[in-house]
N, C-alpha and C positions, 0 to 999 in steps of 0.2 A: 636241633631246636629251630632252626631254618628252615627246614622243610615244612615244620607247622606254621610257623608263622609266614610263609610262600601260601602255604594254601587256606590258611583264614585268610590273610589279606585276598586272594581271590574266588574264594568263595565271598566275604563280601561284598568285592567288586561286581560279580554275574548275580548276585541280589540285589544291589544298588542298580545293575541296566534291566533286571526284569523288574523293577519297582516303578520305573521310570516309564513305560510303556500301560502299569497298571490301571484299573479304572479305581474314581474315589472309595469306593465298597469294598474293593481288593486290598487297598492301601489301610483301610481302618481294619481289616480281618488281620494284616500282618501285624499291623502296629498291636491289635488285641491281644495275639499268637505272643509277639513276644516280650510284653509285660500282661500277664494277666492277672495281674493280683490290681495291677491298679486302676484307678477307678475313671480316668483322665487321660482322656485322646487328643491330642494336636494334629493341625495339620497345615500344611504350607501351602499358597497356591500359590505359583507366580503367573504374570502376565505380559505381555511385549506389546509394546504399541508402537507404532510408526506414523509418520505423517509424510505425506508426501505420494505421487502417483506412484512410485514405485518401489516394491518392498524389497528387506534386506535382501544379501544375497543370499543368507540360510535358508530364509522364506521362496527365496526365487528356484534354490535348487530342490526344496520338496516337491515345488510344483511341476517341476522337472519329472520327477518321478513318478505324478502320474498321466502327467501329456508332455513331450518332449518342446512340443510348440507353444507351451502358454506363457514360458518369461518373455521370448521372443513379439509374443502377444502384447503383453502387458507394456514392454517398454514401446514398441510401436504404438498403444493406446497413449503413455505417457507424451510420445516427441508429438502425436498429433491434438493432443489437448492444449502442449504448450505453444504449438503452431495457434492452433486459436485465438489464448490467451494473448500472445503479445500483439495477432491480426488486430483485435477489439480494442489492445492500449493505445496502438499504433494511431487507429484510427480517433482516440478519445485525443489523444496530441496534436493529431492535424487540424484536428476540429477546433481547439485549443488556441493554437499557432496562428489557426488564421483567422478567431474570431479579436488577438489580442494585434495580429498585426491593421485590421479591420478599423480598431478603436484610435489604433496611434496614428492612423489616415486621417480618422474624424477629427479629432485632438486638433495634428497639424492644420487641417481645414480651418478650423476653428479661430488658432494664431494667427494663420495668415489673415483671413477675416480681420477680425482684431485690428493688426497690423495695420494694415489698410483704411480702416476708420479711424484709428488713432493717429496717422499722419495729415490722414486729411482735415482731421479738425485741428490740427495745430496748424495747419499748413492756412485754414481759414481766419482761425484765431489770428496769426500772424498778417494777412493780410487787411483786415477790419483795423487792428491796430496800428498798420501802414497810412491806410487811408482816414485817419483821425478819428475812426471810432473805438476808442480805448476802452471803454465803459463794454460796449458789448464783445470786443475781441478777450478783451481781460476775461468776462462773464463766462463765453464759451471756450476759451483757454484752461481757466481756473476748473469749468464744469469738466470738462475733459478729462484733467490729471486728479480730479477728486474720483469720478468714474470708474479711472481706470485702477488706481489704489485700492479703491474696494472691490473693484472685479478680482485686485491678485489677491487681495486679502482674504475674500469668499470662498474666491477659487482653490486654493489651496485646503481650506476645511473640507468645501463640499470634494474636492479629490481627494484628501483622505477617508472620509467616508463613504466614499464609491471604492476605493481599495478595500477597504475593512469588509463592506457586502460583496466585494469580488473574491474575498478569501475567503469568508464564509460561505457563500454557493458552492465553490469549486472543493469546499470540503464535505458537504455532504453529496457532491457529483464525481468523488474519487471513489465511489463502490465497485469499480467496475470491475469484473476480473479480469 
């Protein structure tokens, strides 16, 4: 009772691998062959997807089989695509680096400016006020630290809305491969 059941299980194992090779037309004659009374044919397709330069390895050793040289191909097209790829990020960072190291030169420019006219007008303020002119040392003292109040006040709205458009540019200028 063994021995039948050895040889259906392999007979329909070698119908199972010649099925597998079959074309769709073949596959619906065997399926017809052995239900014919019924009226209703199924059929299964599967499919494989992959993403990425470089396919499975099942895929890589088919293609083995019919050129020795095309995985070998394939992954050298992959390592010189991703050579590209990072050349072009490489260089979207540099670009990046030193447009933002650029800005914080300006900025500092900017402070120290500031800086510099902010002392001096205290520094005048202070002297008018020495010399008995209280009324206008006070005037250009008081106009000074009102100035500068509003310059940090301003300042910090209008830099956060130069960040918010510096994030927004650099988001639609991250396409790059």
């Amino acid at each position: 009772m063994t021995e039948s059941t050895d040889s259906a299980a392999l007979t329909a194992a070698a119908e199972q691998r010649s099925l597998r090779n079959a074309s769709d037309d073949e596959l619906l004659n065997e399926l017809r062959a052995r239900r014919p009374h019924s009226g209703r044919v199924s059929l299964t397709v599967s499919e494989q997807h992959f993403s990425g330069p470089v396919p499975p390895p099942e895929s890589l050793a088919k293609y083995k089989e019919i050129d020795a040289s095309i995985p070998d191909r394939i992954v050298t097209m992959a390592e010189a695509q991703q050579k590209e790829n990072n050349a072009a990020r490489n260089k979207v960072i540099d670009a990046q680096s030193k447009s933002l190291a650029a800005q914080i030169r300006h900025d500092d420019k900017g402070q120290n400016f500031a800086l510099v006219v902010s002392i001096l007008m205290i520094v005048c303020s202070t002297f008018l006020i020495a010399i008995d002119k209280e009324i206008y040392g006070t005037l250009l003292g008081g106009s000074t630290l009102c100035g500068l109040a509003y310059i940090f006040i301003t300042g910090r709205k209008h830099a956060k809305q130069r960040a918010a458009d510096r994030a927004q540019s650099n988001g639609r200028d991250n396409n790059v491969p």
